[in-house]
C-alpha positions as CSV (number, residue, x, y, z in Angstrom):
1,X,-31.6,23.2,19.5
2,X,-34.6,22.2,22.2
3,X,-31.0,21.4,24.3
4,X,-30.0,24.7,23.7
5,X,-26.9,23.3,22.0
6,X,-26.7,25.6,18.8
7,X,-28.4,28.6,18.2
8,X,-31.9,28.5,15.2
9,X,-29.2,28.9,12.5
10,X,-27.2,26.0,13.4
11,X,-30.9,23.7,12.0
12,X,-31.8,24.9,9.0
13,X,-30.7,24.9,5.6
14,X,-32.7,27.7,3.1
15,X,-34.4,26.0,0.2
16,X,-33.9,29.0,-2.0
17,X,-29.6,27.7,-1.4
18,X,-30.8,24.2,-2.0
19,X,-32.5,24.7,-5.3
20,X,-30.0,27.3,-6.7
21,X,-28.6,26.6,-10.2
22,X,-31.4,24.5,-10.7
23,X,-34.6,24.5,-12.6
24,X,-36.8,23.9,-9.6
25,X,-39.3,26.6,-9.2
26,X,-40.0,27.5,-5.1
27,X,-43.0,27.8,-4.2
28,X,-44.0,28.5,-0.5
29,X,-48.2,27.3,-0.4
30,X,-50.5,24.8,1.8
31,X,-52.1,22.5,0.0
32,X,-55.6,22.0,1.3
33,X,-57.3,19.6,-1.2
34,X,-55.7,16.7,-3.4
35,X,-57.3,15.5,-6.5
36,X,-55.7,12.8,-8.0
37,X,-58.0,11.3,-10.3
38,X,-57.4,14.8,-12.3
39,X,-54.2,15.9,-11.9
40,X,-54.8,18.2,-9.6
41,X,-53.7,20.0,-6.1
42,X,-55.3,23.1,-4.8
43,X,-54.3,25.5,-1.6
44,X,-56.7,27.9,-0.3
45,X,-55.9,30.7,-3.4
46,X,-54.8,28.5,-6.0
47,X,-54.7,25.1,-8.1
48,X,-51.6,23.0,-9.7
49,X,-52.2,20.8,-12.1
50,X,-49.3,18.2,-12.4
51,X,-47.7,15.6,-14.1
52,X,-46.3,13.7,-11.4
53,X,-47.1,14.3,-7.7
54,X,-44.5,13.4,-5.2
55,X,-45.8,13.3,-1.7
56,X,-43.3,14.0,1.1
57,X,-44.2,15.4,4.1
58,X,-43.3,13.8,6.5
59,X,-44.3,12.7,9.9
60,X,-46.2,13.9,12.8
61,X,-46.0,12.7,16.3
62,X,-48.1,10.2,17.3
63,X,-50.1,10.4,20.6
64,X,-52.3,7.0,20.7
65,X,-55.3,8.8,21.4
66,X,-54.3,9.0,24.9
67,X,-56.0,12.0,27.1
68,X,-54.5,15.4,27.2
69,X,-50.8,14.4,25.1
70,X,-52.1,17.0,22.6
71,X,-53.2,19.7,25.0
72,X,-50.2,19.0,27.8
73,X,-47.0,17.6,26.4
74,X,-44.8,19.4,23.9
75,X,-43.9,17.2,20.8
76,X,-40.5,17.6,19.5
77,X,-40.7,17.4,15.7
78,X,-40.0,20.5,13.8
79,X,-37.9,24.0,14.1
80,X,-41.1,25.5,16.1
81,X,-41.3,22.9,18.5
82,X,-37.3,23.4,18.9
83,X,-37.9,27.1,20.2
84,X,-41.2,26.1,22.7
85,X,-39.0,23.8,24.3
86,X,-35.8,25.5,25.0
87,X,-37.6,28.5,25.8
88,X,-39.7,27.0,28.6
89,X,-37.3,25.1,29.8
90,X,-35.3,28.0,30.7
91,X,-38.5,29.9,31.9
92,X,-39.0,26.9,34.4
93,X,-35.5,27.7,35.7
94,X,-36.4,31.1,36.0
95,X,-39.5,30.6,37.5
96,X,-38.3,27.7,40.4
97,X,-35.5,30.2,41.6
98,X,-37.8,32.5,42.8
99,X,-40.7,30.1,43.5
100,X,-41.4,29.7,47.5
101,X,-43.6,26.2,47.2
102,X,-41.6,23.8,47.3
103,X,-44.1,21.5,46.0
104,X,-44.9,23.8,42.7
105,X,-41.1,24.3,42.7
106,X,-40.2,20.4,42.4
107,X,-42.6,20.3,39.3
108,X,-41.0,22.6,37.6
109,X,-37.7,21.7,38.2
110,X,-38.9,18.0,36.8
111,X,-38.6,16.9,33.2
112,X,-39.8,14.2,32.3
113,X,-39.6,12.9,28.1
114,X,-41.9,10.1,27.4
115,X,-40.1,7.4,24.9
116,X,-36.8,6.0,24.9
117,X,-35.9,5.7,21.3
118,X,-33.4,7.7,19.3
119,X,-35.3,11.2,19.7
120,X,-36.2,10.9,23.5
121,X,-32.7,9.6,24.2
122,X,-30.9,12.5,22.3
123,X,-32.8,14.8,23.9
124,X,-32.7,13.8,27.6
125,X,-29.1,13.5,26.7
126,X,-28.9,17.2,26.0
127,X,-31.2,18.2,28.5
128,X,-28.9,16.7,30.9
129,X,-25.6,18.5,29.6
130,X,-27.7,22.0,29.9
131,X,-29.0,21.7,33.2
132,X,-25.6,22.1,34.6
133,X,-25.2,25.1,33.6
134,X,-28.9,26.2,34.1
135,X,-28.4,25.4,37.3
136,X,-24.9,27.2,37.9
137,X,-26.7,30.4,36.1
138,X,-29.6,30.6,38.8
139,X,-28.0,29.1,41.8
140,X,-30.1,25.9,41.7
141,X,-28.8,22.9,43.5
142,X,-28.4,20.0,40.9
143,X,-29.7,17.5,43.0
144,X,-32.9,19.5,43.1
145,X,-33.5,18.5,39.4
146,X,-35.4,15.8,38.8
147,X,-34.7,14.7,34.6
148,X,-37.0,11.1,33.7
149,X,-37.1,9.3,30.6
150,X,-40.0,6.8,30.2
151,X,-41.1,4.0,28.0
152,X,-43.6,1.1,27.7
153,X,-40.4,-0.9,26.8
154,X,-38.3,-3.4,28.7
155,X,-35.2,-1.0,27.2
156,X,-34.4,1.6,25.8
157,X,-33.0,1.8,21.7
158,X,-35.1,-1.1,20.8
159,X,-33.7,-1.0,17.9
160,X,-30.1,-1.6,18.9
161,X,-28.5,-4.0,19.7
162,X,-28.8,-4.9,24.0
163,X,-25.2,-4.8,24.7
164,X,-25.2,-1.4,22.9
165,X,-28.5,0.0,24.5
166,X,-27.6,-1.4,28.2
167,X,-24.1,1.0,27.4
168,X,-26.1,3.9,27.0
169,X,-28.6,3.3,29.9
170,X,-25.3,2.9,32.4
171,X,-24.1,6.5,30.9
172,X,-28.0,8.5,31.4
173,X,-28.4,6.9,34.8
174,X,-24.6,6.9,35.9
175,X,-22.6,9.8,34.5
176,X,-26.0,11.9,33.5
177,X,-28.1,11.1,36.9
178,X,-31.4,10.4,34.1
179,X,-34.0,8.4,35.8
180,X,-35.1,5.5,33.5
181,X,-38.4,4.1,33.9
182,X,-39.0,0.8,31.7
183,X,-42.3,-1.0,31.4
184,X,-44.5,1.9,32.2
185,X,-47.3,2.9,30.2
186,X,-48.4,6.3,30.1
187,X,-52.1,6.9,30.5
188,X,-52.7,10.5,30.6
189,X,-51.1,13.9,31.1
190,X,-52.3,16.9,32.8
191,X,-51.2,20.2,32.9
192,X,-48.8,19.6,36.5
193,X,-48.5,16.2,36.0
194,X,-47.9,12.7,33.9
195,X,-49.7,9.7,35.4
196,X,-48.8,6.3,34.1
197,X,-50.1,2.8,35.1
198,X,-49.5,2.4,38.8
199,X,-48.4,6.0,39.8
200,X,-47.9,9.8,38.7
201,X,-44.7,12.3,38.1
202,X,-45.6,15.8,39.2
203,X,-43.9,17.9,36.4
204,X,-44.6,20.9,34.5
205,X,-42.8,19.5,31.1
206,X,-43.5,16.6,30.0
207,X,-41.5,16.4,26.4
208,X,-43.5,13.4,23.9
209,X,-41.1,11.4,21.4
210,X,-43.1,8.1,21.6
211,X,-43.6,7.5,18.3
212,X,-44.7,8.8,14.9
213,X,-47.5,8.8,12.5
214,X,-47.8,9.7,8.7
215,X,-48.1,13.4,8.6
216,X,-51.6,15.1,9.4
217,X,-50.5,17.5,6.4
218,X,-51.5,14.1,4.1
219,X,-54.9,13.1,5.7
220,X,-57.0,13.9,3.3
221,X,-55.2,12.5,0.3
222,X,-57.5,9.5,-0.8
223,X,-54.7,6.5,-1.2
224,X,-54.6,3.5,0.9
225,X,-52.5,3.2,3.8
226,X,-51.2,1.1,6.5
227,X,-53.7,0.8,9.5
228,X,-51.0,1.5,12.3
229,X,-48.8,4.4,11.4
230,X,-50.9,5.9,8.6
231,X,-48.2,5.5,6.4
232,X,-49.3,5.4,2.5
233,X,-48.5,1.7,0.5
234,X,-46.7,1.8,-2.5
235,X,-45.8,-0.9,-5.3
236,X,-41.9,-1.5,-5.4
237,X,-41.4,1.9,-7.7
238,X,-42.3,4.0,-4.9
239,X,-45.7,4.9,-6.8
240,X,-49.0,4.9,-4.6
241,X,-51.2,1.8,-4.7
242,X,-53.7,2.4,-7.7
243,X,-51.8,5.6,-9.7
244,X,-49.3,5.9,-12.3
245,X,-48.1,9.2,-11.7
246,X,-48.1,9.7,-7.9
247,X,-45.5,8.5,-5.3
248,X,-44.7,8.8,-1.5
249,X,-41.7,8.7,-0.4
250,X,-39.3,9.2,2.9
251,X,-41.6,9.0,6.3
252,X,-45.2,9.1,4.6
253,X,-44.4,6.7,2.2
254,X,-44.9,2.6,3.2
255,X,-42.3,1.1,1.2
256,X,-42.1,-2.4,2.7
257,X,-39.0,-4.9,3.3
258,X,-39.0,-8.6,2.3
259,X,-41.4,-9.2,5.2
260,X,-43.9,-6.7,4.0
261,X,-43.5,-4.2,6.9
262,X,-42.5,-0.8,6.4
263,X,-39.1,0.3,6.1
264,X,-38.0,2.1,9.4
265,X,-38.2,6.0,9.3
266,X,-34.7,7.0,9.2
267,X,-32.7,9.4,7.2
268,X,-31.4,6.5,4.9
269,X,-35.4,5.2,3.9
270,X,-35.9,9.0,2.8
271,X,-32.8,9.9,1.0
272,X,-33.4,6.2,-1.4
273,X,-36.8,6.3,-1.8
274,X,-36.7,9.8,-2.2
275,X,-33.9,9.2,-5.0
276,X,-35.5,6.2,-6.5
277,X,-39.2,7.9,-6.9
278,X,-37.2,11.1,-9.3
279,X,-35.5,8.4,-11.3
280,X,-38.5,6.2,-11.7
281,X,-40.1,9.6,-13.1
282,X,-37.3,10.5,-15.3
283,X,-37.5,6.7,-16.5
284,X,-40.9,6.9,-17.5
285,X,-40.7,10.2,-19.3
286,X,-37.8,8.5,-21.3
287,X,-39.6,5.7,-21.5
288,X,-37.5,2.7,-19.6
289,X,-38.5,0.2,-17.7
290,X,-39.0,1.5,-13.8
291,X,-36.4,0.1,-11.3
292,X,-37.5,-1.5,-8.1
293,X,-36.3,0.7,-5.2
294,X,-33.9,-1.1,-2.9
295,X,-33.7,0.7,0.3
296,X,-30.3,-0.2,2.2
297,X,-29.7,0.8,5.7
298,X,-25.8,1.3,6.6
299,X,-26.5,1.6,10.3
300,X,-27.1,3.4,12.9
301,X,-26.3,5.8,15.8
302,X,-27.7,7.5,19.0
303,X,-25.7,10.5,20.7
304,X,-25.9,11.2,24.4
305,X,-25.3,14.8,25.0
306,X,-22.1,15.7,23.8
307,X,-19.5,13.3,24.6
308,X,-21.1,9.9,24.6
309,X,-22.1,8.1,21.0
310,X,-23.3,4.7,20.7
311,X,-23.3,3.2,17.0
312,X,-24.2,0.3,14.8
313,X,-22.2,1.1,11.4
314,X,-21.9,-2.3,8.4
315,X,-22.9,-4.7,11.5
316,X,-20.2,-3.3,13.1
317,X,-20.2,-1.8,17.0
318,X,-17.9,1.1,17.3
319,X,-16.2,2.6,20.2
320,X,-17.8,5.8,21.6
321,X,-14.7,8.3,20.5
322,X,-14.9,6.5,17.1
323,X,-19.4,7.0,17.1
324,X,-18.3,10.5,18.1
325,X,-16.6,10.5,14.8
326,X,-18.7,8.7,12.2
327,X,-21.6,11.6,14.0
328,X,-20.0,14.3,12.6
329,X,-18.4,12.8,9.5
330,X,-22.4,11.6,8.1
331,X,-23.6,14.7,8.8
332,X,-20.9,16.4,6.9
333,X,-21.4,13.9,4.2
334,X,-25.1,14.8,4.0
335,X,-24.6,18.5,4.3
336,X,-22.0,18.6,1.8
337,X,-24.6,17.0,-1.0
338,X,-27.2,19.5,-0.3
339,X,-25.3,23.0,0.2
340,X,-21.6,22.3,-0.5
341,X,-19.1,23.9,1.3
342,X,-21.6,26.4,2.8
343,X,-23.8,23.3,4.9
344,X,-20.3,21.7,6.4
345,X,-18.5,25.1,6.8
346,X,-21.9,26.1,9.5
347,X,-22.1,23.0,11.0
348,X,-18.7,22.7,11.9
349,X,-18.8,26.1,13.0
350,X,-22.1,25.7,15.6
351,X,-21.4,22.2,16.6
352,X,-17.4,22.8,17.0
353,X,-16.7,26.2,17.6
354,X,-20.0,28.0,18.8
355,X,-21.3,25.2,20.6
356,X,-23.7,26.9,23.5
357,X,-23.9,24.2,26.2
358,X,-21.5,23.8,29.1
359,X,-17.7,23.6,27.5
360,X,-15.0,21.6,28.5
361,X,-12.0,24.1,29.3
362,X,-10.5,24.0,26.3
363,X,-13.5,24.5,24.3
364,X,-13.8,28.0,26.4
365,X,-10.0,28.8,24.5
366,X,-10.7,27.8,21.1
367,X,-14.4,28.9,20.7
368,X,-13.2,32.5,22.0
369,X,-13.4,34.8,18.3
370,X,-11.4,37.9,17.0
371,X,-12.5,39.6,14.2
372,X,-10.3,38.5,10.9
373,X,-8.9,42.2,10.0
374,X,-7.0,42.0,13.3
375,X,-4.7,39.2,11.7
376,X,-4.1,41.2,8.3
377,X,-0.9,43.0,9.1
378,X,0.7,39.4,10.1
379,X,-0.9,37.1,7.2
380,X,0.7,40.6,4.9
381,X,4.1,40.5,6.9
382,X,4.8,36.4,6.9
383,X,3.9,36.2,3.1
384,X,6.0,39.8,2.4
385,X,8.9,37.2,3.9
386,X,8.4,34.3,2.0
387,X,8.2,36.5,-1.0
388,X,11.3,37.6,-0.1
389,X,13.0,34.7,0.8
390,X,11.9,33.5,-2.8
391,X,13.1,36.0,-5.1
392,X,16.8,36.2,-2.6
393,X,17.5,32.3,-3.5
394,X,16.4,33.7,-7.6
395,X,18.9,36.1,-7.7
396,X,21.2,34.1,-5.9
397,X,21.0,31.3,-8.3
398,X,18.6,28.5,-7.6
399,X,16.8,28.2,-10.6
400,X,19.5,28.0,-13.1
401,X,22.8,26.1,-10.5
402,X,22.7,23.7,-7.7
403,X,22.3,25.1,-4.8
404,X,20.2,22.7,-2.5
405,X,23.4,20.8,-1.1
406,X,25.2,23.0,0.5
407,X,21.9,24.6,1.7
408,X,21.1,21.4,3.3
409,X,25.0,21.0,4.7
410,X,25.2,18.0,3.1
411,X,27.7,19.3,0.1
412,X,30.6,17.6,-0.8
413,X,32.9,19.9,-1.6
414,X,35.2,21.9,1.1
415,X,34.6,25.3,0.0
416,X,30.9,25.4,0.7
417,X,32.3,26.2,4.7
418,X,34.3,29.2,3.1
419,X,33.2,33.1,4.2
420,X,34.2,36.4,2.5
421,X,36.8,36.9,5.5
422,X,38.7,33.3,5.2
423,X,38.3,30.0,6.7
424,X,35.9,29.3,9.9
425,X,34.9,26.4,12.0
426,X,31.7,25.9,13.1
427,X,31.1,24.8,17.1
428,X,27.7,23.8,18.4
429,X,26.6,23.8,21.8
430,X,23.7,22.1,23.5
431,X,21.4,24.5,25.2
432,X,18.2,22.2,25.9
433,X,17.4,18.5,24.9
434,X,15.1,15.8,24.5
435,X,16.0,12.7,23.5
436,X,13.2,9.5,22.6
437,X,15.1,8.3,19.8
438,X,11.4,8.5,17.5
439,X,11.7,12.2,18.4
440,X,14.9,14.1,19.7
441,X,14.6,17.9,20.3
442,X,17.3,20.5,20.3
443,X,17.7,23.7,21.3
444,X,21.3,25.0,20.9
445,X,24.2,27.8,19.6
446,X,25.9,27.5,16.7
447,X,29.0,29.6,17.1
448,X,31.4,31.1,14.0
449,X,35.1,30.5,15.2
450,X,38.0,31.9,13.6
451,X,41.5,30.7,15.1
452,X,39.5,30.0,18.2
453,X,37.6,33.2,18.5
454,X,33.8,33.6,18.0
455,X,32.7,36.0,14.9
456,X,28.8,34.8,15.4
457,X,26.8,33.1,17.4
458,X,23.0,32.2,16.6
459,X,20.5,29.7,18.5
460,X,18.5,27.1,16.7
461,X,16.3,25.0,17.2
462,X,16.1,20.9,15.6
463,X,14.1,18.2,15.7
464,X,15.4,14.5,14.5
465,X,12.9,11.8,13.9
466,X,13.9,8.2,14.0
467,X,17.6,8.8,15.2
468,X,19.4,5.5,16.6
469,X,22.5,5.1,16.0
470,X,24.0,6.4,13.1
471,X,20.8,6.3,11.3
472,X,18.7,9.7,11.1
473,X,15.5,9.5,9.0
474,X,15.5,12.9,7.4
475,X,19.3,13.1,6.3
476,X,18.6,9.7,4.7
477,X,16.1,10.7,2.9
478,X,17.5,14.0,1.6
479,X,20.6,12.1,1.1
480,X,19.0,9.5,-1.2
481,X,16.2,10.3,-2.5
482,X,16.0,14.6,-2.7
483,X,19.8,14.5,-3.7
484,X,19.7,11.1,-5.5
485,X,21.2,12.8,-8.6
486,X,21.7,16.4,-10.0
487,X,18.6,16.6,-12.0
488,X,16.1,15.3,-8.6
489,X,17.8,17.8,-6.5
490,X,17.1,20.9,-9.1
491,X,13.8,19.6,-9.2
492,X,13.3,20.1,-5.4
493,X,15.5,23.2,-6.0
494,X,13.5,24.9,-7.9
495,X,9.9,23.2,-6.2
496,X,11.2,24.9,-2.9
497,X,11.7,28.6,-4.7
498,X,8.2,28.4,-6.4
499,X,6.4,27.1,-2.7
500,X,8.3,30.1,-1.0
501,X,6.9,32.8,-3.8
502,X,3.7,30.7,-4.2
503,X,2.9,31.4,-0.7
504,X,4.5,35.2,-0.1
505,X,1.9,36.0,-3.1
506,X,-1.0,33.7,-1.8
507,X,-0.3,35.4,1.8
508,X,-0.1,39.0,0.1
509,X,-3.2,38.5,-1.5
510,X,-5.1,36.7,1.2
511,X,-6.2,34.1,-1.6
512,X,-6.6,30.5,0.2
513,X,-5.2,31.8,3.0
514,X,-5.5,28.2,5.5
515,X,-3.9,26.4,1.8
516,X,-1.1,28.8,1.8
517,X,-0.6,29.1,5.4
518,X,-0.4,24.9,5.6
519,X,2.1,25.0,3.2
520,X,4.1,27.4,5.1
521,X,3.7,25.7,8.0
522,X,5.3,22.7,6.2
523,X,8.1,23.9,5.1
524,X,9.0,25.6,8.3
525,X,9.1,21.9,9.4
526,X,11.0,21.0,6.3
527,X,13.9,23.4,7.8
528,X,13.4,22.4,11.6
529,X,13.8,18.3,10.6
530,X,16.8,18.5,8.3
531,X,19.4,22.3,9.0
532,X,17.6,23.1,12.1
533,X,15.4,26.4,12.7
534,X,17.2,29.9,13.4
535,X,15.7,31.9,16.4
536,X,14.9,34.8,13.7
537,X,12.9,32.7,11.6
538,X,10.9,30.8,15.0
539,X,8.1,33.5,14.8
540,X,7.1,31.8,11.1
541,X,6.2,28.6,12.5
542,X,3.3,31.0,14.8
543,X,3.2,33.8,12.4
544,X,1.8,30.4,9.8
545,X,-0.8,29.2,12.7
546,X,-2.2,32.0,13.3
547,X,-3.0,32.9,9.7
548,X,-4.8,29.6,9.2
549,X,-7.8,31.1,11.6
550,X,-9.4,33.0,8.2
551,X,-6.5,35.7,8.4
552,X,-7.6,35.9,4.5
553,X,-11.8,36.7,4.7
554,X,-11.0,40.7,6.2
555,X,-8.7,42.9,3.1
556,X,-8.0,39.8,1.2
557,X,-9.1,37.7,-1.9
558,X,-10.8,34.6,0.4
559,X,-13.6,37.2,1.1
560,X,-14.5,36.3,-2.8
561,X,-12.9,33.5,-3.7
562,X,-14.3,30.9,-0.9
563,X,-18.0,31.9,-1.9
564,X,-16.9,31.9,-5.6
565,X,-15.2,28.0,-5.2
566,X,-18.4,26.9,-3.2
567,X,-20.8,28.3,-6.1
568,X,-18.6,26.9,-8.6
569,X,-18.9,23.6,-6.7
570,X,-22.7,23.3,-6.2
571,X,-23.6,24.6,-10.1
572,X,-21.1,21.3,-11.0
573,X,-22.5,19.1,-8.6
574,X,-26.4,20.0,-9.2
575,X,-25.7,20.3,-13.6
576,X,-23.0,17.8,-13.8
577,X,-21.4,20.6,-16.2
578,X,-18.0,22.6,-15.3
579,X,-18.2,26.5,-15.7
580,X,-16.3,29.0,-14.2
581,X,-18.8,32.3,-14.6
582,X,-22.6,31.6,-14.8
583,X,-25.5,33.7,-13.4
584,X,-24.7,34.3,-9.8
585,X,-21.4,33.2,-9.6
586,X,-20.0,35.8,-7.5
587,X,-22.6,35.8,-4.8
588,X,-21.6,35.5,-1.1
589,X,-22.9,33.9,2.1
590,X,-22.6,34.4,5.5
């Protein structure tokens, strides 16, 4: 968000969504005062006694006592800090185009972010994919901004492996034009510039991700704590040094590793101990023996800007598409445990089709909206067809005689090439062609011919996969497996006559709309790989991707029934008990 990536929605997820269904009463306080020898933690209006405390909040940046970080920089570490940054970035933008000193002008067109671990690198990363169209917005040369990352370090992503950090120091300082500075300690910021052992960067932003402490919410809590980061030590249970009833967990608590130092502050440390610390309680209300807490990390990854990824996954170095990848899929895992269908559905939706920074040009196509409604008449039309075509192939027959054989031209008999007006022979004519052998496309005429004359004449269109030869995959697989014998062929008789009705009324209704629309879209390539596509019926293979868009949340049932799904989902997932109506049930999102 500081990048100006995805909008303030695109960040947060509302605790009141987390902790529905569930017994977990909200409160919204600050707790000023801790007293743990009774029980006891107090805000400036009220006190809470408790049984168990669990004490997770977090981390706060970390400045090393060095002069005017606090008063000078702007940390990156919470939703707030987000909104400062992005906003005054775009202010200096704002500012430098109209700013006649060229001196004042270079600082604020410089940017500097002090540390090069996973936060500074993400957001120099973004910072650089913005700036291009910062600059393009206020006619600002790009060479005239200056973007620095800086660290004490002899490289960046200490944590990574070298041949995976020198990777992403080629793509800032090659493809992003980020000035890396290594070995340089910082000594002091001012409010124009940051000055660092052996010189000074004039700049008016000066972004701080050099490290973390324990957070200054927890200060006052009287528990010991590691010297260093501030960080409160535990016993292997998760449970503060010297109480029974209190644990830290996530960034403030110190769980240590087989070498006694703290487990690293990642996502993965708070999600185990996190998990560990409620069972432990439950365990000890049920009295059972408390389980050591094994945190296991499963890797890692960085993301520079949009397209570039480096990642450490099982020991493993992946490619960057593949990083890109695994980025999204964690996240969606993640999101998908805390707010179902509703987290994954907005994420994909800022981070794929609203994404804000400069876009590629076919992310300018696909992120353009409509509004739904304007897709009603088709999604109503296509499945009024397929409904149609359903209860024709009923009265014709097709649930009661074989029909499928003849449908497919693959019948044995003669008669099955018989019309109402007498014998005909049926001529086809290349029109258009394509020919790999995996994939062979046709466009032709099939033309009606009585004692030479034409009585019809229809395009279609047919694609064969795996033709060489003789051999065609798709008539050898209807020939021996969907005709093996009468009673498999009725069975995908009848199977095609239910899809066809299935989706007219799934379309009708606008009731799992992208569902019913993917199975139309299948069986329209069903017809196009084994008796070839009419021109009348081309418009359904469209008609069927269009639909797929959320034709079915304007005048149709998805409008309830994706909400409905995603409530049913979270009250199983968060009860571990399957109901279909419950308090609440019904209630929408946006």
């Amino acid at each position: 968000m500081a990048g100006n990536r995805i909008p303030e929605e695109g960040i947060r997820v509302d605790l009141k969504s987390i902790f529905k269904y569930t017994d977990v009463n909200l409160v919204m306080d600050e707790i000023t005062s801790f007293d743990l020898e009774n029980n006891k933690v107090s805000s400036a209006r009220n006190e809470y006694e408790y049984d168990y405390l669990i004490l997770a909040m977090g981390s706060s940046p970390n400045d090393f006592g060095i002069p005017g970080l606090k008063e000078h920089t702007f940390s990156l570490w919470s939703y707030e800090d987000a909104i400062k940054i992005r906003e005054h970035i775009k202010k200096c933008f704002i500012l430098a185009s109209q700013e006649k000193d060229e001196v004042e002008r270079r600082r604020l067109l410089t940017f500097v972010v002090a540390g090069a671990g996973f936060t500074g690198v993400e957001m120099i990363g973004e910072l650089a994919i913005w700036v291009k169209s910062l600059c393009k917005e206020h006619d600002i040369n790009r060479k005239d901004v200056r973007l620095v990352i800086v660290d004490m370090l002899p490289r960046i992503l200490g944590t990574l492996k070298e041949e995976n950090a020198k990777k992403a120091h080629k793509y800032l300082e090659k493809k992003l034009n980020v000035e890396v500075m290594l070995d340089t300690r910082i000594t002091e910021a001012t409010e124009t510039s940051l000055k660092y052992d052996g010189g000074e960067i004039e700049t008016r932003t000066v972004i701080w991700a050099a490290g973390i402490k324990a957070s200054d919410s927890s200060d006052d809590i009287p528990v010991d704590r590691f010297n260093r980061s501030g960080r409160i030590k535990v016993d292997e249970f998760c449970r503060a040094v010297g109480y029974k009833n209190v644990f830290a967990v996530g960034d403030l608590g110190g769980l240590t590793d087989e070498e006694g130092r703290p487990h690293a502050a990642m996502v993965e440390n708070a999600i185990q101990t996190g998990r560990g610390a409620a069972m432990n309680i439950l365990n000890h209300i049920r009295g059972k023996e408390l389980k050591k807490v094994d945190v296991k990390f499963h890797g890692t990854m960085v993301s520079v800007g949009n397209y570039f990824c480096v990642s450490e996954i099982m020991g493993k170095n992946l490619p960057v598409w593949l990083s890109i990848v695994m980025k999204f899929l964690v996240n969606i895992h993640y999101l998908w445990e805390i707010a179902g269908f509703r987290g994954v559905s907005r994420y994909l939706y800022h981070e794929v089709l609203e994404r804000r920074q400069r876009k590629i040009f076919v992310e300018k196509h696909w992120s353009t909206r409509i509004q739904a409604w304007w897709l009603t008449p088709l999604r109503v039309f296509l499945g009024g067809m397929w409904l149609y075509e359903g209860i024709v192939k009923i009265f014709d027959g097709w649930l009661t005689s074989p029909k499928l054989a003849a449908f497919l031209g693959m019948a044995s008999d003669a008669t099955s090439a018989a019309t109402g007006s007498g014998a005909y022979v049926t001529r086809i004519d290349e029109i258009f062609t394509i020919k790999t052998g995996i994939i062979n496309f046709l466009i032709g005429t099939e033309s009606r011919l009585v004692e030479g004359v034409s009585i019809s004449a229809q395009n279609f269109a047919k694609i064969d996969l795996f033709k060489f030869g003789d051999f065609n995959l798709i008539p050898w697989f209807l020939q021996n497996v969907v005709l093996a014998n009468d009673g498999i062929a009725m069975f995908f008789q009848v199977l095609v006559v239910i899809l066809e009705v299935l989706i007219g009324l799934m379309l009708i209704g606008g009731a799992l709309t992208f569902v019913g629309s993917l199975i139309s879209l299948g069986l329209m390539a069903m017809f196009i790989t084994s008796t070839g596509l009419y021109e009348k019926s081309w418009w359904m293979i469209f008609a069927s991707i269009a639909t797929m868009g959320g034709a079915g949340r304007a005048f149709g049932l998805d409008y309830y029934l994706i909400p409905y799904l995603n409530n049913v989902w979270e009250y199983y997932w968060k009860n571990r008990k399957f109901r279909l109506f419950f308090r609440r049930s019904l209630d929408r999102f946006e």
